[in-house]
C-alpha positions in Angstrom: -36.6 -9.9 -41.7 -33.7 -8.7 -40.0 -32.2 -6.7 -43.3 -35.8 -4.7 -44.0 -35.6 -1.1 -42.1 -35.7 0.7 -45.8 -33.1 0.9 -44.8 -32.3 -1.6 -43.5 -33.3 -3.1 -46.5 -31.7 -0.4 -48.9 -28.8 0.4 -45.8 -28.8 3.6 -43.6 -26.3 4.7 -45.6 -27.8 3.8 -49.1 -31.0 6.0 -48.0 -28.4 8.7 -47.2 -26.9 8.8 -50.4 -29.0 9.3 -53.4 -26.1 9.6 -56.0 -24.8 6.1 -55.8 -25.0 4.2 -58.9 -27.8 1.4 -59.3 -27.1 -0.4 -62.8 -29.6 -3.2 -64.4 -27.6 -4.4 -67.3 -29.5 -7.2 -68.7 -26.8 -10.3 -66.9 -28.9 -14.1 -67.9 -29.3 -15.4 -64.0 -27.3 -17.7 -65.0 -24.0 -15.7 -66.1 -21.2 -14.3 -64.5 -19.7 -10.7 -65.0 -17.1 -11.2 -67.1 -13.4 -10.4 -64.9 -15.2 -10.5 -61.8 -13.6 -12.1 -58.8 -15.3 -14.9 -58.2 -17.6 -15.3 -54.6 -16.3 -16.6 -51.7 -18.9 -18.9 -50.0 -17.4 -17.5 -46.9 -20.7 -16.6 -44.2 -20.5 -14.7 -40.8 -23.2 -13.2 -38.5 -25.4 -10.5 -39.2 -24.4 -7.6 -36.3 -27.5 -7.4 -33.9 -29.0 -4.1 -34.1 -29.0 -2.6 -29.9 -32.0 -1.1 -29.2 -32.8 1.8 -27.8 -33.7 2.2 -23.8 -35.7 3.9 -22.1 -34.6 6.4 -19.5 -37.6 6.3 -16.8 -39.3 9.3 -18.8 -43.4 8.4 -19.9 -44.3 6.8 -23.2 -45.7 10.1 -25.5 -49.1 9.6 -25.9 -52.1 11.1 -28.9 -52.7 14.0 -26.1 -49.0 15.3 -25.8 -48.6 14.9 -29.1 -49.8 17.8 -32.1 -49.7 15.4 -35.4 -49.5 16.9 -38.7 -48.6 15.4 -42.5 -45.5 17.4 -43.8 -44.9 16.0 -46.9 -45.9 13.6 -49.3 -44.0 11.4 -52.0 -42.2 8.5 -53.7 -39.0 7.1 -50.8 -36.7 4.3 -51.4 -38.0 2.3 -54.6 -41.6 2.5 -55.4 -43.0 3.4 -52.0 -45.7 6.5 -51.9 -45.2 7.6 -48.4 -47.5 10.5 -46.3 -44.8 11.6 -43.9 -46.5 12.6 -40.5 -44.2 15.0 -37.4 -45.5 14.6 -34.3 -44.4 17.8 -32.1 -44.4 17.1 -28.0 -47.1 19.8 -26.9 -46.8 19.0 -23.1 -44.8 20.5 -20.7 -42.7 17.6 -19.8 -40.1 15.4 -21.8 -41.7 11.7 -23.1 -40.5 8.4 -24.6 -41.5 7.7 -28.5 -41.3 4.4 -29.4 -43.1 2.2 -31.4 -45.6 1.7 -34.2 -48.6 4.1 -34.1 -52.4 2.7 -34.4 -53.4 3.4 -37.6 -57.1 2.7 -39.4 -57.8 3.7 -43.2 -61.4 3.5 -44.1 -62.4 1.9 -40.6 -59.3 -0.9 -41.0 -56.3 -1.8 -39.3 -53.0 -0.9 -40.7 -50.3 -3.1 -40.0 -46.5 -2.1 -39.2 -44.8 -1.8 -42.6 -40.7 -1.0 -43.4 -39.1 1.6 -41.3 -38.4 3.6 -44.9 -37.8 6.6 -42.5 -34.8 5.1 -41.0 -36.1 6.0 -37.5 -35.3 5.0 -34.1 -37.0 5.4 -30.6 -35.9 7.9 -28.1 -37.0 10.7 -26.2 -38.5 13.9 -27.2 -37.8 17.1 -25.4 -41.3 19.9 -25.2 -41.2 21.0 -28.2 -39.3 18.6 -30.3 -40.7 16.4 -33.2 -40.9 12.6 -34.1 -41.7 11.4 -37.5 -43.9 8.3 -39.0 -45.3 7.8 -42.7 -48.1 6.0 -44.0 -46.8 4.3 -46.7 -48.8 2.6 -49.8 -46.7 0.0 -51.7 -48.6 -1.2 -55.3 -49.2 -5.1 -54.9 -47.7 -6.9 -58.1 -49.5 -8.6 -59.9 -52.7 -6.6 -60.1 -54.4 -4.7 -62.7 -55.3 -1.4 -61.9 -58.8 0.0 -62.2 -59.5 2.8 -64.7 -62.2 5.5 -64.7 -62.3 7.4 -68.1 -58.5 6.1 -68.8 -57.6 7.1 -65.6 -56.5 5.6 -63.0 -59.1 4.8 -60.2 -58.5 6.2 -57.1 -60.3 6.6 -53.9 -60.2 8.7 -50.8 -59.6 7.9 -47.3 -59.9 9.2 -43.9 -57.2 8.1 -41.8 -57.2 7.7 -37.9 -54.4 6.9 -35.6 -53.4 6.9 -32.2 -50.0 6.9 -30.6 -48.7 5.6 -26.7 -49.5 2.5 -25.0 -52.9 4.2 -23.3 -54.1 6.1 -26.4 -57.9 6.1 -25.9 -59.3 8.9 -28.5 -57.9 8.8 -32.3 -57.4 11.7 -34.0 -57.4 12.4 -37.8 -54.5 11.6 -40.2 -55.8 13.5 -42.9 -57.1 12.0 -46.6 -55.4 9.4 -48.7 -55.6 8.7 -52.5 -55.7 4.5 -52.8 -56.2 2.2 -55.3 -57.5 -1.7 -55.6 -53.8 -2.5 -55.6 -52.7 -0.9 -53.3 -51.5 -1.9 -49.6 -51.2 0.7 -46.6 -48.7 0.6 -44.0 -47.8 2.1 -41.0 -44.2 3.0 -40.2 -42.6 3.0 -36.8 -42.5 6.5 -35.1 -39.2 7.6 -34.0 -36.2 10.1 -33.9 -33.7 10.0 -36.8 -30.5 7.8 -36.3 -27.6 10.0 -35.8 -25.1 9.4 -38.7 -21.8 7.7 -37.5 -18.7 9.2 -38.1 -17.0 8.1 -41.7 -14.4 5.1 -41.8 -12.2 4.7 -45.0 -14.9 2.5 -46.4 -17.7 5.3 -46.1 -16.8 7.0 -49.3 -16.6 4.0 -51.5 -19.3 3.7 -54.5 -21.4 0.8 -54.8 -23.3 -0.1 -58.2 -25.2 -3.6 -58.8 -25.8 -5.4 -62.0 -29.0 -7.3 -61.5 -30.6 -9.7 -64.2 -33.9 -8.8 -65.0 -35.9 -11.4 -63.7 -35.2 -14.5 -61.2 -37.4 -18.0 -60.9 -37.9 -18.9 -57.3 -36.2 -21.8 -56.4 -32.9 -20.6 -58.3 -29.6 -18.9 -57.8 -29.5 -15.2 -58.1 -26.2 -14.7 -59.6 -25.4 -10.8 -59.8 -22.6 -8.6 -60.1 -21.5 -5.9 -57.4 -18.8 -3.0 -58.5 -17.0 -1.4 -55.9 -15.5 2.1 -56.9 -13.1 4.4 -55.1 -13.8 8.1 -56.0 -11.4 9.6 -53.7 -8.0 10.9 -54.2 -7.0 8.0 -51.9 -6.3 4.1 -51.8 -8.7 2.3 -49.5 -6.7 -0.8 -48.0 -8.9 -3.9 -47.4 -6.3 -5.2 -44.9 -9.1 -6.5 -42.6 -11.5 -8.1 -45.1 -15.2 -6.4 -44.7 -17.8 -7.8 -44.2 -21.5 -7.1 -46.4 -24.9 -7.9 -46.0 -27.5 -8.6 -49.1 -30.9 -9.9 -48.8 -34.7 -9.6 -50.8 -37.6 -8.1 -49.5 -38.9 -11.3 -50.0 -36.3 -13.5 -48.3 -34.0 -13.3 -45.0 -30.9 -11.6 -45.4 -27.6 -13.0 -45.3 -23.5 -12.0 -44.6 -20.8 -13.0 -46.1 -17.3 -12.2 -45.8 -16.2 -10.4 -49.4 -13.3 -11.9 -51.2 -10.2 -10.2 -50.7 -7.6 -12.7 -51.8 -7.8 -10.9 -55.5 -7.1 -7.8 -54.7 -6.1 -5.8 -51.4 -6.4 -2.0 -52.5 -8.5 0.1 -54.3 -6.8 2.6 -55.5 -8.0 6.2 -56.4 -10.2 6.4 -58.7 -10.1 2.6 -59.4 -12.7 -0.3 -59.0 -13.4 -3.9 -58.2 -16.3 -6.0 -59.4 -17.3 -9.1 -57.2 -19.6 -11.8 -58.3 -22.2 -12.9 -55.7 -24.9 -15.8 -55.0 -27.5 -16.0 -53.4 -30.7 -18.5 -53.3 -34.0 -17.4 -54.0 -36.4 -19.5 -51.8 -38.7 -21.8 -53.6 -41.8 -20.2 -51.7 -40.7 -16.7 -52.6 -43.9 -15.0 -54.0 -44.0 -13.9 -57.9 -43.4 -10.1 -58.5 -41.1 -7.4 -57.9 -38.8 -7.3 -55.3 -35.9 -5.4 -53.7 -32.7 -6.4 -53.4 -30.2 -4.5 -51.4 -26.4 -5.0 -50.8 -24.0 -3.1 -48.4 -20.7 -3.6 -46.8 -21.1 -3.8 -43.1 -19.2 -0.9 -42.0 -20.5 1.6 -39.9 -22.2 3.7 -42.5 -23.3 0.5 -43.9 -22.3 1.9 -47.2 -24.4 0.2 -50.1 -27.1 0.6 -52.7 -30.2 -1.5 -53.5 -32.8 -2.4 -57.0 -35.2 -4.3 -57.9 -35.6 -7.5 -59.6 -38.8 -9.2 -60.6 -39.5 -13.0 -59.2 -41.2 -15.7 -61.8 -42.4 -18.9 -60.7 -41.4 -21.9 -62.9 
């Protein structure tokens, strides 16, 4: 899906920002927020994402590269991740790109959300990528206990990186579970920030019902707030992007017809739609929402999928 880089599903700049606002006031899916402007069933393309190019330099490889785990803990919403650097021990510059080759207890990881918000590019001797193994908890599942604890196991991990990687080398232990699932991550340089527009330092806050039935009409409320000392014109109507981890995203042009200005220290709240599909799975999913500005400034929740 074209929204999910964790940021792209939560938005580069969401990820960035950990103070912005995410609200779950207990809307019915049904309602509206009340002295919101209404939506505007108004849809435009979703920017493609350019990717990176290669220079001419080789692909890094599992020999040119000394792998270590860094850190460890919860990123974006509800993801454990073991965040990996990958220093360039060889003498000359390489290419890092793609998804390294990852096995957990003698099986194949697949490629999971790029929660790291990395991109490909080229690493300099002595400079570091990054990657994570990331374990997400599958919903529904009951969780095995062992004296009231919860049951956890663990795992060698294995991985190799570059397009001719013959010889694996160790990624170190990790705790799972029986509901857990193990991802890979996508191994990569981080994306340079781009420089602020007037939208950057905008607020966003969502007010997400508590649950959803597949098949229905997610109807939700997004406030936009301006904390700065001042106005933000919306003279050329922006753009945003929302979408479900479960479902492709969408754009939409925001309704501006309402209100041109946010002034300092002001806010706007906008109602928005969009359609659960009727094959969406049951469980909890993210949602994320952000204006389509450089920064992609934005925030992101949860919301938990029934089936009727």
């Amino acid at each position: 899906m074209n929204l999910l880089k964790a940021a792209r599903y939560l938005g580069p700049g969401v990820a960035a920002a950990a103070g912005l606002a995410v609200l779950a006031f207990a809307y019915p899916s049904s309602a509206t927020a009340p002295g919101a402007i209404s939506w505007a069933n108004r849809p435009v393309a979703i920017p493609a994402v350019k990717a990176p190019v290669n220079p001419g330099v080789p692909a890094c490889a599992t020999a040119s590269l000394s792998t270590r785990m860094v850190r460890r803990g919860i990123v974006g919403f509800g993801t454990y991740a073991y965040i990996y650097s990958a220093r360039n021990i060889g003498p000359r510059t390489c290419y890092v790109s793609g998804t390294p080759r990852v096995t957990v207890a003698g099986k194949s990881v697949t490629q999971g959300v790029n929660v790291l918000n990395v991109s490909a590019g080229t690493l300099a001797p002595g400079g570091s990528a990054t990657f994570a193994i990331t374990e997400t908890t599958r919903v529904p599942c009951t969780v095995k206990l062992r004296n009231g604890v919860t049951a956890s196991t663990a795992v060698r991990a294995q991985l190799k990186v570059g397009p001719r990687a013959s010889r694996a080398v160790s990624a170190g232990t990790l705790l799972t579970t029986n509901c857990v699932t193990v991802h890979v991550t996508p191994i990569g340089l981080p994306l340079r920030q781009p420089a602020p527009d007037s939208l950057s330092g905008l607020r966003i806050a969502l007010a997400l019902p508590a649950r959803i039935a597949a098949g229905q009409v997610l109807r939700f409320a997004v406030t936009i707030t301006n904390p700065t000392r001042a106005s933000v014109r919306l003279s050329h109507c922006p753009s945003y992007e929302m979408g479900l981890s479960v479902a492709p995203a969408k754009a939409y042009k925001l309704n501006c017809s309402a209100a041109r200005v946010i002034g300092s220290g002001q806010s706007r709240t906008y109602e928005m739609q969009f359609a659960i599909p009727a094959n969406a799975p049951a469980g909890l999913a993210k949602i994320g929402w952000f204006l389509l500005n450089p920064n992609r400034t934005g925030a992101g929740g949860t919301i938990t999928i029934t089936r009727l």
